[in-house]
C-alpha positions in Angstrom: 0.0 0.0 0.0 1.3 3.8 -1.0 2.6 6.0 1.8 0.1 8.6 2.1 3.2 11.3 1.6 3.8 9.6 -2.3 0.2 10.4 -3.6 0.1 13.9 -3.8 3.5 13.8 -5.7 2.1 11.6 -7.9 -0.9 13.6 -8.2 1.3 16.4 -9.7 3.1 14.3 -11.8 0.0 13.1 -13.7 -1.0 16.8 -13.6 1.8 17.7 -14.9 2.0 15.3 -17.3 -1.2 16.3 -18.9 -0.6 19.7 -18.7 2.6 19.8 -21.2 0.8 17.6 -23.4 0.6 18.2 -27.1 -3.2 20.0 -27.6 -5.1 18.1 -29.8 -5.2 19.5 -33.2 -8.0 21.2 -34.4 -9.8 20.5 -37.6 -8.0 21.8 -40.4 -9.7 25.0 -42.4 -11.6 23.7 -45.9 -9.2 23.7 -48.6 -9.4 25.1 -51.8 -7.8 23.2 -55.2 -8.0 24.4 -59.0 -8.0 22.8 -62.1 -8.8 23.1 -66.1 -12.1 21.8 -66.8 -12.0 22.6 -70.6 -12.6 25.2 -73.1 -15.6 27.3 -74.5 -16.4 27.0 -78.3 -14.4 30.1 -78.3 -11.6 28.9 -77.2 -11.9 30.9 -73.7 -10.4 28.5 -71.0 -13.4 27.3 -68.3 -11.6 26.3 -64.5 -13.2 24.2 -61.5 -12.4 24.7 -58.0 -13.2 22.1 -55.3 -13.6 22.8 -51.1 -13.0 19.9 -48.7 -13.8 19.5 -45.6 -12.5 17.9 -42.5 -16.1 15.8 -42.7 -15.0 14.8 -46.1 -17.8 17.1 -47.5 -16.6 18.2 -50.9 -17.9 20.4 -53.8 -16.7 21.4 -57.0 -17.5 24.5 -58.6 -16.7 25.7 -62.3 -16.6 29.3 -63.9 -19.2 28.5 -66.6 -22.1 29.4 -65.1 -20.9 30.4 -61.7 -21.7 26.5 -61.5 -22.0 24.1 -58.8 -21.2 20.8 -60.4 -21.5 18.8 -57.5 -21.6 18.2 -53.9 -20.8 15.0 -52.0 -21.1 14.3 -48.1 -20.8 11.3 -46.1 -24.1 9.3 -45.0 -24.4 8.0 -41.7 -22.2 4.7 -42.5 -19.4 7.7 -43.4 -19.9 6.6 -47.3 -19.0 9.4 -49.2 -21.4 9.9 -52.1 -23.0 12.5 -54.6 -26.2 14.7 -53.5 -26.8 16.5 -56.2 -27.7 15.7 -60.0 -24.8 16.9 -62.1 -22.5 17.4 -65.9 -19.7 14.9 -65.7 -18.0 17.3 -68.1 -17.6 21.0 -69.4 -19.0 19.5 -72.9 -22.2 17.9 -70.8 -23.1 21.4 -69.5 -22.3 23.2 -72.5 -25.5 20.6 -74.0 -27.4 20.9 -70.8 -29.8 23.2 -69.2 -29.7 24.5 -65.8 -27.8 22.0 -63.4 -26.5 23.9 -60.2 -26.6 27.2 -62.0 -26.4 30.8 -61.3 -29.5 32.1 -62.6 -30.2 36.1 -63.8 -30.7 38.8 -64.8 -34.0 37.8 -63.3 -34.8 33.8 -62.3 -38.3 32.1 -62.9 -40.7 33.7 -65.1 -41.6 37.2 -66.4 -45.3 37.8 -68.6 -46.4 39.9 -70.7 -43.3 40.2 -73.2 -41.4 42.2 -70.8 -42.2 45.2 -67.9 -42.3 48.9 -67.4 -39.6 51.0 -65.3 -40.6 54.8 -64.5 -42.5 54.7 -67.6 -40.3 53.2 -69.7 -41.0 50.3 -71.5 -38.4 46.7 -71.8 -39.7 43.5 -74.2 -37.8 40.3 -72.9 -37.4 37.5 -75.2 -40.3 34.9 -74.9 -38.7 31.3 -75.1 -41.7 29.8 -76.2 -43.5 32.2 -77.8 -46.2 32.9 -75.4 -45.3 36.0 -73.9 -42.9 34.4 -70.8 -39.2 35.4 -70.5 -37.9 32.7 -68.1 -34.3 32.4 -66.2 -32.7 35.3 -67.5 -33.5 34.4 -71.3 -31.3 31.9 -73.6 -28.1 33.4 -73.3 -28.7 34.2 -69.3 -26.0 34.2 -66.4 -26.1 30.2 -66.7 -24.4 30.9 -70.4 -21.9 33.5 -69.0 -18.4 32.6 -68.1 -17.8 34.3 -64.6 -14.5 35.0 -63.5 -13.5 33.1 -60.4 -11.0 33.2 -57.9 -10.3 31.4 -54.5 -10.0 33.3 -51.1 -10.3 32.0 -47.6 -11.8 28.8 -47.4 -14.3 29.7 -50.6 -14.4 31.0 -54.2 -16.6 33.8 -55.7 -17.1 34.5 -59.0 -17.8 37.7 -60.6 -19.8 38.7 -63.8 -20.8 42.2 -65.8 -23.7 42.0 -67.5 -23.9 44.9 -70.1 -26.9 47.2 -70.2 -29.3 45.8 -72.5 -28.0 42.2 -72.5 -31.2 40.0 -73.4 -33.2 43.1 -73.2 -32.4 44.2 -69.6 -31.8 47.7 -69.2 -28.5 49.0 -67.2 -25.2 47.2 -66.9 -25.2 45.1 -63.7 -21.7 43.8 -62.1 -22.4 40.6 -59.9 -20.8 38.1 -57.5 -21.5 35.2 -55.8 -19.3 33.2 -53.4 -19.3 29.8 -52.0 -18.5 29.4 -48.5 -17.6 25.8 -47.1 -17.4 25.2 -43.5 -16.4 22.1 -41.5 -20.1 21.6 -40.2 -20.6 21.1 -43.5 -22.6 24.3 -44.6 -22.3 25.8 -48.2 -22.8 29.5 -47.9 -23.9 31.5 -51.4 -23.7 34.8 -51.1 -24.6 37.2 -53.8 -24.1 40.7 -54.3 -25.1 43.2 -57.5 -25.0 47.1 -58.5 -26.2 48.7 -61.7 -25.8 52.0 -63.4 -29.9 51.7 -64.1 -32.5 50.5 -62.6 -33.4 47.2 -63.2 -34.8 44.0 -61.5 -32.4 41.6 -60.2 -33.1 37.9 -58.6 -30.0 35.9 -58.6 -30.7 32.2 -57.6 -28.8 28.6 -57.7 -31.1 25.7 -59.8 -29.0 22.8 -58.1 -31.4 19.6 -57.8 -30.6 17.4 -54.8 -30.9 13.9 -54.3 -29.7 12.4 -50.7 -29.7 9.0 -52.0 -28.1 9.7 -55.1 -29.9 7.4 -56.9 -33.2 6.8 -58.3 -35.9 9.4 -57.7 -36.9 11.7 -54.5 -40.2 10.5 -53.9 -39.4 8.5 -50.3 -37.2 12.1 -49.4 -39.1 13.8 -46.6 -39.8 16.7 -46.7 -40.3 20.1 -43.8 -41.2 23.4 -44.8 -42.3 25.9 -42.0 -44.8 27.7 -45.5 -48.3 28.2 -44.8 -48.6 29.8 -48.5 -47.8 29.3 -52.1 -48.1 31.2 -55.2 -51.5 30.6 -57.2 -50.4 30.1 -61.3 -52.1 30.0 -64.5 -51.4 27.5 -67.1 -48.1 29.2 -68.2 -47.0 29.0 -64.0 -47.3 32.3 -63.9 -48.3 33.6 -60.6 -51.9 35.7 -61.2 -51.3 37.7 -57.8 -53.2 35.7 -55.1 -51.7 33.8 -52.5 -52.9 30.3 -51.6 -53.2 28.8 -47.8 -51.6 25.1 -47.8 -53.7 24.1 -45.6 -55.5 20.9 -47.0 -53.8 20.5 -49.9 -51.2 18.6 -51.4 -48.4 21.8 -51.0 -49.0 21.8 -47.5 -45.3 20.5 -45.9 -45.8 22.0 -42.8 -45.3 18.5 -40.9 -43.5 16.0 -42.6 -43.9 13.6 -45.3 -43.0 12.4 -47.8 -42.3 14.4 -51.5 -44.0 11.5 -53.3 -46.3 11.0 -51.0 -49.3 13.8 -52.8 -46.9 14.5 -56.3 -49.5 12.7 -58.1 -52.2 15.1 -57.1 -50.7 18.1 -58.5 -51.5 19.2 -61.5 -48.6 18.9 -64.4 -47.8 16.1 -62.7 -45.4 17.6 -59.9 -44.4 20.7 -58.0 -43.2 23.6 -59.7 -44.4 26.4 -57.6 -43.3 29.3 -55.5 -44.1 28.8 -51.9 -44.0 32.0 -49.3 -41.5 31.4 -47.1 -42.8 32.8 -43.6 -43.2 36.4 -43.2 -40.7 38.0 -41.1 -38.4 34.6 -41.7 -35.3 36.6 -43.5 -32.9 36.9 -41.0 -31.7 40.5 -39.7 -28.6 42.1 -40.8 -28.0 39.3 -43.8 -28.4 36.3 -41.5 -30.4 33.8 -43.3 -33.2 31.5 -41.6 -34.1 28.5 -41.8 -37.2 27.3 -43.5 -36.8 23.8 -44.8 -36.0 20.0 -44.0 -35.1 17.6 -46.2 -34.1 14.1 -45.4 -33.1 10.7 -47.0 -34.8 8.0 -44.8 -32.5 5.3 -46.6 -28.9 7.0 -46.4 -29.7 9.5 -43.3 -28.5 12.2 -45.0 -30.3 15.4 -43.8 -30.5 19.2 -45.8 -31.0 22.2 -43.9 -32.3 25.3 -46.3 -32.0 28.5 -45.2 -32.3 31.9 -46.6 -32.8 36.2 -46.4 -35.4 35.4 -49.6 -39.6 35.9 -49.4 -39.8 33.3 -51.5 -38.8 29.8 -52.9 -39.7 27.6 -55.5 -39.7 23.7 -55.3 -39.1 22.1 -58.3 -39.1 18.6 -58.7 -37.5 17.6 -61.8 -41.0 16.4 -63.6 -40.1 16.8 -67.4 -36.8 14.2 -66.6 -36.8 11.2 -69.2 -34.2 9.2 -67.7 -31.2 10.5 -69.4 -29.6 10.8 -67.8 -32.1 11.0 -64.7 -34.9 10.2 -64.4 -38.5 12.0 -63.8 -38.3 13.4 -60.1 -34.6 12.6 -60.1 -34.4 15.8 -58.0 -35.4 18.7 -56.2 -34.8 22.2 -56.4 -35.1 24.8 -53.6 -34.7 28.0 -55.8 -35.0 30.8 -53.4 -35.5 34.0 -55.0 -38.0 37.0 -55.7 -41.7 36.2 -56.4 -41.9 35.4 -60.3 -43.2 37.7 -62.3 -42.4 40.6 -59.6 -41.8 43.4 -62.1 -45.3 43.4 -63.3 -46.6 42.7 -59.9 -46.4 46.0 -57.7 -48.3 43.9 -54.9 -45.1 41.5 -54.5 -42.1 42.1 -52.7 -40.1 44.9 -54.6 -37.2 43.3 -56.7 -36.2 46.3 -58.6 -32.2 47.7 -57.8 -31.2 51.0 -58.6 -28.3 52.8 -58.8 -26.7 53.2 -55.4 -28.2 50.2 -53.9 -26.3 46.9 -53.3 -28.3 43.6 -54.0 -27.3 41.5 -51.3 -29.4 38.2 -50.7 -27.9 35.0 -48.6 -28.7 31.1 -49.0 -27.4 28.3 -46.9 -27.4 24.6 -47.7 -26.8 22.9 -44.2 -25.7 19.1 -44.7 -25.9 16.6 -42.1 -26.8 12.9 -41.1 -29.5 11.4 -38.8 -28.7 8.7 -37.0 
């Protein structure tokens, strides 16, 4: 048996011991790698950039576009695996249509041929001939090469749009940077000035799938939105809000996104739901106003935003090549559609002096 005297000598010593002992290092920042993905048809040069994260979280980004290619994160076996649907290649987007896009001047639709600034009149492109401009018009941000450039533990990339570019007036210089954090949160940030007024609703059209195969319809879905944007046949909005309540838009608890697809008409969502008044979060901060979650993998996607509005689209024109129909789901938070012909809306219109600023957050996790 010790001698009473040794044990608070060896007390210190263990104290000691754990005192000088090396810290225990803490996780490593995100890092940020660059590469050539390709070149343009005009033989302009295209780069991707790729964060990871200590969580093994890892996205990949490319100028064309201001795109994000792809994300992958780890389920809750710590597989890592795609989330996203996305171009394998620089030649697949070029031949594509919106994957994980930047999209402006203006995202989602615009009627009536065009709109009306301070009495002045601007006619928009119609893409199908009936009067409604949509995403910016064909050769929108999504067609622009941006001009990246890595700092911290992101990238942002940066586009001027001249005045009159697909029929929008004044020239607008833009950015938007992707933040990636070791919780696993990718932070878009956008920001915008113009020499004229003009509207402006910068968005991302990424489509996620958790399981990263197959369709979304077991994915459940959360959304804290007690409203959605009536449409017409065109899904335009005709100015009247809608309450959930009872019908198959209503996410308010859980379920599934298959669960009511079949009851909507066009055969799934693509509609702008109000995102709770007051929900934008002060001084930039975004909210959080969505859950999505893959029962199968445990992945988990927290949305959050400083936007009134988003809209959930969920891929129902897909063929099967390469996804197939509701292969994914967009959360496209933005402006109200059709905002500069509807004075009721929240006002969407920048002018010179202003700065656009607007906030999105993609929050990845894993549910046990």
């Amino acid at each position: 048996m010790p001698n009473v005297t040794q044990i608070p000598a060896f007390a210190t010593a263990i104290l000691a011991a754990l005192l000088h002992a090396a810290p225990v290092p803490a996780a490593s920042a995100p890092t940020v790698t660059e590469s050539a993905w390709g070149r343009l048809p005009d033989g302009r040069p295209v780069r991707t950039f790729t964060l990871t994260n200590a969580q093994g979280t890892r996205v990949v980004l490319a100028e064309y576009g201001a795109l994000l290619v792809s994300v992958e994160t780890p389920d809750r076996e710590g597989r890592i695996g795609h989330v996203t649907l996305f171009y394998r290649s620089l030649e697949e987007a070029l031949a594509g249509g919106v994957f994980g896009s930047v999209i402006g001047r203006f995202a989602n639709r615009i009627s009536g041929g065009g709109f009306t600034i301070d009495g002045e009149r601007h006619d928009l492109e119609s893409v199908n001939g009936d009067g409604v401009h949509i995403h910016g018009g064909k050769t929108g941000f999504h067609r622009q090469l941006w001009q990246g450039r890595a700092e911290g533990g992101g990238v942002t990339f940066s586009l001027a749009s001249e005045d009159g570019h697909e029929g929008y007036p004044g020239k607008v210089e833009v950015s938007v940077t992707y933040t990636l954090t070791n919780d696993s949160t990718l932070r878009l940030t956008y920001t915008g000035t113009t020499g004229r007024t003009t509207p402006l609703n910068l968005t991302n059209h990424v489509y996620f799938n958790l399981s990263g195969t197959g369709d979304i319809r077991g994915h459940e879905l959360h959304m804290d939105c007690a409203e959605v944007l009536a449409v017409d046949s065109r899904k335009v909005p005709t100015g009247a809000l809608l309450p959930v309540a009872g019908t198959p838009f209503d996410f308010r608890t859980a379920k599934t996104v298959g669960r009511d697809i079949g009851s909507v008409e066009g055969g799934g969502y693509d509609h702008c739901f109000v995102i709770p008044r007051g929900a934008a979060g002060k001084g930039g901060e975004p909210v959080a106003f969505a859950t999505l979650s893959d029962p199968a993998s445990g992945r988990t996607l927290e949305i959050a935003t400083t936007k009134p509005g988003v809209q959930i689209f969920t891929a129902n024109s897909f063929n099967g090549s390469p996804y197939p129909r509701w292969g994914g789901i967009c959360f496209e938070t933005q402006f109200y559609p059709d905002s500069p012909n509807r004075p009721e809306f929240p006002p969407c219109l920048l002018r010179p002096g202003e700065r656009y600023a607007h906030v999105t957050e993609f929050r990845f996790g894993v549910s046990p």
